[in-house]
C-alpha positions as CSV (number, residue, x, y, z in Angstrom):
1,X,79.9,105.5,87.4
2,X,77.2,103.4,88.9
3,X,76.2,105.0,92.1
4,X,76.3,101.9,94.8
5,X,76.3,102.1,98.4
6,X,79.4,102.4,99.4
7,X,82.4,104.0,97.5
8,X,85.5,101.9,98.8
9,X,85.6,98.4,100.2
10,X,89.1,96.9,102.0
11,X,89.7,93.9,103.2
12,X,92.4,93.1,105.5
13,X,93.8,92.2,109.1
14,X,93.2,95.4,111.9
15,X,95.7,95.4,114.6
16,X,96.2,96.4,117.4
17,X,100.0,98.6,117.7
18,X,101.8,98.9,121.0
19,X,104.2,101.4,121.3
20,X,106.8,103.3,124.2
21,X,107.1,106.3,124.8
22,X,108.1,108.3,122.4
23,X,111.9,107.0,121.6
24,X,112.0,104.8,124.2
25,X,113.3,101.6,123.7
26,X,111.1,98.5,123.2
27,X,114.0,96.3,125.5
28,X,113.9,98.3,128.3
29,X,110.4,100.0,128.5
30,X,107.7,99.2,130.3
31,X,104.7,100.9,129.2
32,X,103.3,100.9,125.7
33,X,100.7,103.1,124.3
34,X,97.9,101.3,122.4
35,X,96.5,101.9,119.0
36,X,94.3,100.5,116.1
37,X,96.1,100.1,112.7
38,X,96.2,97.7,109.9
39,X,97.2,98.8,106.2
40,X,92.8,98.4,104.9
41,X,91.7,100.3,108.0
42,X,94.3,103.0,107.3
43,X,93.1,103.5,103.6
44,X,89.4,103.6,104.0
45,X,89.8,105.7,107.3
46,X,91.4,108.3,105.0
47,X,89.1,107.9,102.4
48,X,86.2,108.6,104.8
49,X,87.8,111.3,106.7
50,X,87.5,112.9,103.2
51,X,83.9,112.6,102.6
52,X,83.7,109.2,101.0
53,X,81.3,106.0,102.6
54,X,83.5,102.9,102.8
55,X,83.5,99.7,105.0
56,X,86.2,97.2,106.0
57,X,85.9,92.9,105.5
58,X,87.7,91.4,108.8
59,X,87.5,89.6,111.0
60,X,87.6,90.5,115.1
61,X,88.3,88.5,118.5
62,X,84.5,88.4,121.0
63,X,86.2,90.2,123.4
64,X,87.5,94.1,124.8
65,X,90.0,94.0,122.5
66,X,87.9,93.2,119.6
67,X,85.4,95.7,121.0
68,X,88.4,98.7,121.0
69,X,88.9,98.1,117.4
70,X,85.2,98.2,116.7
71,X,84.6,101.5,118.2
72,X,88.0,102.8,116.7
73,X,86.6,102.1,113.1
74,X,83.4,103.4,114.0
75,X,85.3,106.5,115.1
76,X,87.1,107.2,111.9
77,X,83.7,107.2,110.1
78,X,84.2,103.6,108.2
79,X,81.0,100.9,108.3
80,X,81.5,97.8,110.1
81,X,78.7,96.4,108.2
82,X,80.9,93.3,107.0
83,X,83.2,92.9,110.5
84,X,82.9,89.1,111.5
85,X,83.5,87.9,114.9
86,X,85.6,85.2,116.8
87,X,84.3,84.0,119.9
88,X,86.5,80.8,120.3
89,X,88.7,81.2,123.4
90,X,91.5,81.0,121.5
91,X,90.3,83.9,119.6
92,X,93.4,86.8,119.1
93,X,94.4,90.0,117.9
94,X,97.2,90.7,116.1
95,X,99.4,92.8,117.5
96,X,103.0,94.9,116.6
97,X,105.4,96.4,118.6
98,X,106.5,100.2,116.9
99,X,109.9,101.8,118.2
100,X,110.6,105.1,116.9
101,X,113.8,106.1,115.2
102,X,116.4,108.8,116.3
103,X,119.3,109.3,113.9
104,X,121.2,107.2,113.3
105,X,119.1,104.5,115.2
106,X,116.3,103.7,112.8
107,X,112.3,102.8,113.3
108,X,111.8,99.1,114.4
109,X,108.9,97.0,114.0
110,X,108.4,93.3,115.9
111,X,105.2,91.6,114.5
112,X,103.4,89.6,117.1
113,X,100.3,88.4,114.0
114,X,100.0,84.9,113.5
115,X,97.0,82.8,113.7
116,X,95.1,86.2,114.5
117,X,91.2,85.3,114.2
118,X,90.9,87.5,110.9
119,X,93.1,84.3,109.6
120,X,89.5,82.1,110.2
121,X,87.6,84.3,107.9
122,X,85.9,82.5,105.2
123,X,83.7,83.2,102.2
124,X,80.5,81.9,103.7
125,X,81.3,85.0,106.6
126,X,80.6,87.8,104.1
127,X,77.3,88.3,102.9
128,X,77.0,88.1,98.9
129,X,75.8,91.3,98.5
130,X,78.8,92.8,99.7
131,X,80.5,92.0,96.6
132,X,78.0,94.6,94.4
133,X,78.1,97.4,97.3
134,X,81.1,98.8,96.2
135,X,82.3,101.1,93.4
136,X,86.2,100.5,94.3
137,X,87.7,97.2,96.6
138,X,91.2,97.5,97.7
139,X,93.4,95.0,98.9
140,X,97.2,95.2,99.8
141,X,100.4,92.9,99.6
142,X,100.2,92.6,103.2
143,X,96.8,90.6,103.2
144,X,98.6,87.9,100.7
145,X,101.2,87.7,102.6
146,X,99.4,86.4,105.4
147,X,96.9,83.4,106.2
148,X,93.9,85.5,104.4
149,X,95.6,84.7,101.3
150,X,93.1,82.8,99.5
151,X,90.6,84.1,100.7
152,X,91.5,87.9,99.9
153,X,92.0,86.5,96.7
154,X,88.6,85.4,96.1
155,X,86.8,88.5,97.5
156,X,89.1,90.3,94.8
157,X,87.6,88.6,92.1
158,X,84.5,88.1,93.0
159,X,84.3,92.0,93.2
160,X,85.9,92.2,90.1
161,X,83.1,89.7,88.6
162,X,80.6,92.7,89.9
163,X,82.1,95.7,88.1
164,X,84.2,97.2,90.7
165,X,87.1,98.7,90.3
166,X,90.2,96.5,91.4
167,X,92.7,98.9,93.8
168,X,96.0,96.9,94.7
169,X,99.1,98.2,97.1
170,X,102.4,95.8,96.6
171,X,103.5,97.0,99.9
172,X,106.2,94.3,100.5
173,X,107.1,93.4,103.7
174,X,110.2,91.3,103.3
175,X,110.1,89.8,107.3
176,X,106.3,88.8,106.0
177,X,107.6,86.6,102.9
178,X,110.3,86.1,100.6
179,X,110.3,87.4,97.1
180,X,110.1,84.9,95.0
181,X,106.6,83.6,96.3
182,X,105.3,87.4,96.5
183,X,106.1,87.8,92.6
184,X,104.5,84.6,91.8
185,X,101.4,85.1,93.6
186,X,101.1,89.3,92.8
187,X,101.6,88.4,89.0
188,X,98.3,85.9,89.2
189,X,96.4,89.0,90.3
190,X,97.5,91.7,88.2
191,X,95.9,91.7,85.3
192,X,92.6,91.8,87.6
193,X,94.0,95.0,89.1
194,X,92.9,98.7,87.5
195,X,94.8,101.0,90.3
196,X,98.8,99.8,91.2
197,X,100.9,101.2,94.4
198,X,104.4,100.2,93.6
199,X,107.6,101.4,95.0
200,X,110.4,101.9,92.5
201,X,112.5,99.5,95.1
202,X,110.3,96.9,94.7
203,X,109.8,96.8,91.1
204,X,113.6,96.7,90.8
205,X,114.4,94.2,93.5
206,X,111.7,92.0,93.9
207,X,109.6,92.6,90.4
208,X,113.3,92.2,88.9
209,X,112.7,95.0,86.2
210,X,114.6,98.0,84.9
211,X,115.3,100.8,83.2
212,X,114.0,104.4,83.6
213,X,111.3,104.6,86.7
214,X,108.6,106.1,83.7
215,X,109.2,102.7,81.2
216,X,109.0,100.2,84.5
217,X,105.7,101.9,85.6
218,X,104.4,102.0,81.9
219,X,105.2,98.4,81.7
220,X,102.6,97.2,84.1
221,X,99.7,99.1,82.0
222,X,101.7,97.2,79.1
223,X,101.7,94.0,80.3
224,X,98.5,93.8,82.3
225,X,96.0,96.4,81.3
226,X,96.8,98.4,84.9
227,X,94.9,101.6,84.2
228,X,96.3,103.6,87.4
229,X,100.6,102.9,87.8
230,X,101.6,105.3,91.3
231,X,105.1,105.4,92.8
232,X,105.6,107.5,95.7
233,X,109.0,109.0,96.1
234,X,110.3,109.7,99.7
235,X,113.8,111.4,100.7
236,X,114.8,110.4,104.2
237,X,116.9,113.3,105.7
238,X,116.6,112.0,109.2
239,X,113.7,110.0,110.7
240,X,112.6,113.3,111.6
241,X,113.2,115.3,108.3
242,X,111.5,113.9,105.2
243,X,110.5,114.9,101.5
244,X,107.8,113.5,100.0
245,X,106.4,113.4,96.2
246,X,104.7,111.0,93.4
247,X,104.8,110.1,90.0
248,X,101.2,109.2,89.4
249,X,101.2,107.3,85.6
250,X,97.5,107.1,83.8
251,X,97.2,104.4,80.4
252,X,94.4,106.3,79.1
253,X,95.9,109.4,79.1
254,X,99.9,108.3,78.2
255,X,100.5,110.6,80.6
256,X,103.0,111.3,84.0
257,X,101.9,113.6,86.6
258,X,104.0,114.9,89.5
259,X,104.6,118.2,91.3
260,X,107.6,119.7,93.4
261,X,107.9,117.3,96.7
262,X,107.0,118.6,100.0
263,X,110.2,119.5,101.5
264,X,111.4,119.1,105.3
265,X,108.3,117.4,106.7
266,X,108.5,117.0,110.4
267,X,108.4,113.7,110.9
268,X,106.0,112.6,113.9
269,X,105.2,109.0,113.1
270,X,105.3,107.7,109.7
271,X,104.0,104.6,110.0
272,X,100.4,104.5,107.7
273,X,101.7,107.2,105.5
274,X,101.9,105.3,102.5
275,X,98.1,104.4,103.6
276,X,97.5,108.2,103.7
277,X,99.0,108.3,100.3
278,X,96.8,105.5,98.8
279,X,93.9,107.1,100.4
280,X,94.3,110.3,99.0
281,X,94.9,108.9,95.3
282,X,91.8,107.0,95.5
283,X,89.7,109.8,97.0
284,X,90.5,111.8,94.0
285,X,89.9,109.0,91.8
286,X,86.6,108.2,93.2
287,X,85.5,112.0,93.6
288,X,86.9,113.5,90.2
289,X,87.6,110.7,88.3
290,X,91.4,113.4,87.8
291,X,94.8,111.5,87.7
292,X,96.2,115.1,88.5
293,X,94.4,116.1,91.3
294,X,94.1,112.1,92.7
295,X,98.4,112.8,92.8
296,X,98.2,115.8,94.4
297,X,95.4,114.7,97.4
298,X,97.8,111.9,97.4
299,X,101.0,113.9,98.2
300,X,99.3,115.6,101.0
301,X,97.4,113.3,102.8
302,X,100.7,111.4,103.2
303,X,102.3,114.4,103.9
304,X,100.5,115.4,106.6
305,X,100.0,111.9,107.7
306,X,103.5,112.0,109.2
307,X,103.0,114.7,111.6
308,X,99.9,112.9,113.7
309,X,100.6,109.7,115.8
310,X,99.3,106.4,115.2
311,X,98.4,104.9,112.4
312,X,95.1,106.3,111.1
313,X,95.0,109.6,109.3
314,X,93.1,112.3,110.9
315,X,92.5,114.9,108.1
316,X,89.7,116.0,106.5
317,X,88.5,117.6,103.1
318,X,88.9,120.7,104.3
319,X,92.3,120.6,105.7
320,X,93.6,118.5,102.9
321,X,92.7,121.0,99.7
322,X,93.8,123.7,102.2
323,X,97.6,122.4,102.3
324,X,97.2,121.5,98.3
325,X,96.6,125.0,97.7
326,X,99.3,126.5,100.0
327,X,101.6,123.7,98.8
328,X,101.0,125.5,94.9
329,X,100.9,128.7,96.0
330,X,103.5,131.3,94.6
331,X,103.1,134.5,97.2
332,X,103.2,134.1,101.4
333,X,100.9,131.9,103.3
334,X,99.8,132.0,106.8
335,X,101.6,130.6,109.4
336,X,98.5,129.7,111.7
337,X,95.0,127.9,111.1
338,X,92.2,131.2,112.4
């Protein structure tokens, strides 16, 4: 592949989450821990925490903030060559409210996001030359879902139009917009899209399709050239005891790949797992060009993801292929990183 400055670009909204304490209610708290999160941030944080150059399209409030965020992306390694900023007093972050879960109370999440400056971006904010940076652009759901819509849809093609490759996450949010709208406009994009996050749940319920999970992810490879088809596959036991695995599906190959879940996970914080798990698919992607292995960094940056607060991922390389390898390995392992 064409080397090219950076290796991923994502576009998207980067929020700002408040939480209580831990299990604290949000009704009757009153403190909240901040962090920086957004579904874009999350994956090319992950992605650079591996080793990869990526940079994020936004748009930020002129003001602390704005400035928080900035130095949070900085932080987690990711460029913020192509960050715009708002400096109309009216200018705003978006924000969400995160309450953890305790069985049989589950997780709840209040959105406080609308008419967020990242909703003023326009084309003439990112440079052209952004569009022929990249090797890979990802995008998610959650960006059409919002006021970036058209917008997120032109940056898509018009880094299509340059020869990157197209990475979409469905990741439907049904409190962001109802299903019939999300079909509609998702359909108009995919057969611009080369790598496809899809939950089984939401190509049954809001893609209306069935069958066996292998024929519905085939189907999108079928019907709209997808090259890449991945479908993660989570058991809840409690919010604090998951499993985790994939099915990862590759058209040029006709082939599935999968691997025993990770079992008993102790659940931390989930939120920006599924992030994690893009992240670690399109690491291995960009780095070994390997469906196999891209499912397997997959599995445990998401995996791991869940035991660190916040959103943002905090592993690296080294920690990540160290966990594959335990994960496959047949004889003891050690207890303790020394």
């Amino acid at each position: 592949m064409e080397k090219k400055a950076f290796d991923l670009i994502t576009f998207g909204e980067i929020m700002l989450r408040l939480s209580p304490p831990r299990h604290a209610r949000i009704v009757d708290g009153d403190i909240f821990e901040k962090r920086a999160g957004g579904a874009e941030l999350n994956v090319a944080s992950g992605v650079a925490l591996m080793g990869l150059r990526t940079g994020i399209i936004s748009r930020l409030p002129q003001n602390e903030l704005g400035t928080f965020i900035k130095n949070r992306i900085r932080f987690v390694g990711v460029s913020d060559d192509y960050l715009t900023y708002d400096d109309d007093p009216r200018a705003r972050l978006g924000i969400y409210y995160y309450e953890m879960g305790a069985a049989p109370r589950k997780p709840t999440i209040v959105y406080d996001r609308f008419n967020a400056s990242v909703c003023g971006l326009t084309m003439d904010d990112i440079p052209a030359e952004a569009f022929s940076s990249a090797r890979m652009f990802h995008l998610s759901g959650i960006s059409l879902a919002l006021g970036t819509r058209d917008v997120a849809i032109q940056v898509l093609k018009k880094f299509k139009e340059n020869g990157a490759l197209i990475s979409f996450d469905v990741n439907y949010r049904a409190n962001l917009w109802g299903e019939d709208e999300a079909r509609e406009t998702i359909k108009g994009i995919l057969p611009l899209v080369d790598v496809l996050f899809v939950s089984e749940e939401t190509s049954r319920r809001m893609f209306q399709k069935t069958g066996e999970l292998q024929d519905i992810m085939k189907s999108y490879a079928q019907e709209y050239g997808v090259k890449i088809v991945a479908t993660t596959q989570r058991t809840v036991l409690s919010p604090r005891k998951h499993n985790f695995t994939s099915v990862l599906y590759s058209a040029q190959q006709d082939a599935f790949y999968t691997e025993p879940p990770y079992t008993n996970i102790d659940v931390i914080d989930r939120i920006g797992s599924g992030d994690a798990y893009v992240a670690g698919v399109l690491f291995g992607l960009l780095k070994y060009g390997d469906p196999q292995k891209a499912m397997q960094f997959g599995n445990a940056t998401s995996s791991v993801k869940n035991t660190v607060p916040g959103d943002l991922p905090s592993s690296d390389f080294k920690e990540i292929d160290r966990i594959i390898r335990e994960h496959n390995a047949t004889g003891p392992v050690s207890e303790m990183n020394r």
